[in-house]
VOSENU-473491 format. One line per 10 residues: number of its first residue (from 1); their letters; for each residue x, y, z negated of C-alpha. Coordinates in pm, whole numbers. Each point is the difference from the previous one (the first is absolute). Layout:
NUM> A> X/Y/Z; ... .
This chain:
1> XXXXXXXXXX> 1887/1283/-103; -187/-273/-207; -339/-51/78; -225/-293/-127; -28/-166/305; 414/-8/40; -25/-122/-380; -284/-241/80; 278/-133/294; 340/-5/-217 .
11> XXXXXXXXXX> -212/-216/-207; -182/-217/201; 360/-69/179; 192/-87/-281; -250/-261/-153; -86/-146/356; 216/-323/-112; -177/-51/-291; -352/69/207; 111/-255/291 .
21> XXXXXXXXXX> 96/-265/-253; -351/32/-205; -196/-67/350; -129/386/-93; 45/73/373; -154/-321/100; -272/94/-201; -73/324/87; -27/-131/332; -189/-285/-55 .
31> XXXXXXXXXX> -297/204/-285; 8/350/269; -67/-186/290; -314/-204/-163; -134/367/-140; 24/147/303; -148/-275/211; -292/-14/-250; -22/405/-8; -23/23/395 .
41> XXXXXXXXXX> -247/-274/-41; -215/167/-181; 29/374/56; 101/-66/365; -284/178/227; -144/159/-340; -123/335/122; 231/243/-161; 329/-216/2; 287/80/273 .
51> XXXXXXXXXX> 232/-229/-86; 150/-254/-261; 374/62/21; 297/-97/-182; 244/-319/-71; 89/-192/-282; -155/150/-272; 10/346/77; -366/46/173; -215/285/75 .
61> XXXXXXXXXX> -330/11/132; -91/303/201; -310/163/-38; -200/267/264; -30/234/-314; 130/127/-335; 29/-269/-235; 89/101/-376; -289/-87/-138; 101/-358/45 .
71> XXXXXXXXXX> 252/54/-257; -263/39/-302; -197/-264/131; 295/-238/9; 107/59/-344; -327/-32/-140; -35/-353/138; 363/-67/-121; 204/48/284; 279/261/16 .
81> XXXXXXXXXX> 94/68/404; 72/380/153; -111/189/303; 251/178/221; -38/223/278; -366/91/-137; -139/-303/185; 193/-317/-42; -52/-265/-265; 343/-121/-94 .
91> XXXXXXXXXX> 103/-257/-176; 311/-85/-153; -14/-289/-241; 349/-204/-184; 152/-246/209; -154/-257/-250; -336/56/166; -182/-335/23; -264/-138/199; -189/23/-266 .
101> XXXXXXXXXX> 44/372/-48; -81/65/323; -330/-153/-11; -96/179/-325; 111/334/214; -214/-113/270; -280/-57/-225; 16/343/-130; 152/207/289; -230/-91/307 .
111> XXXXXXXXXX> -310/87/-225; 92/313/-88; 138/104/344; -345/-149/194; -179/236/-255; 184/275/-9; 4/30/410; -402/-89/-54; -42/336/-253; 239/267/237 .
121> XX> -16/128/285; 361/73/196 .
């Protein structure tokens, strides 16, 4: 049986040439490790946070409550991102993800998590 994921992985294994050769990979590497350095940084300690997880580009951020409202909140300040397991922030951006992005994600992101965590109550 097909599911997304398997799809996701037939996928992401036939076009792994063509993402080696682009230094996609490299990148991935290179851009996740800077946003999750700078995201432990600044939410590390932050009452409310249990953990800043992930590798590459895939990250979540964990949170000691329910966390959906973050979604509106995101995509009013221009940000698209989704929450799984009701309490962890993930993020999943294209392997194109610059330096750049991730500081405009920063901007926006650590804001909006410092004030949501500020307004709840786990």
């Amino acid at each position: 049986m097909w599911t997304c994921a398997s799809a996701r992985t037939s996928l992401a294994t036939a076009s792994w040439p063509a993402q080696s050769a682009d230094g996609l990979l490299d990148n991935a590497s290179a851009v996740g490790g800077y946003l999750k350095s700078a995201l432990q940084t600044a939410l590390g300690g932050q009452p409310g946070v249990k953990e800043v997880r992930g590798e590459g580009l895939m990250l979540g951020i964990e949170l000691d409550r329910p966390c959906g409202a973050i979604l509106t909140r995101a995509m009013e300040a221009g940000l698209l991102l989704s929450v799984t397991a009701d309490s962890v922030v993930r993020l999943l951006p294209p392997l194109i993800f610059s330096r750049e992005n991730a500081d405009e994600v920063l901007s926006i992101l650590v804001p909006l998590i410092k004030n949501f965590l500020s307004e709840t109550q786990a």
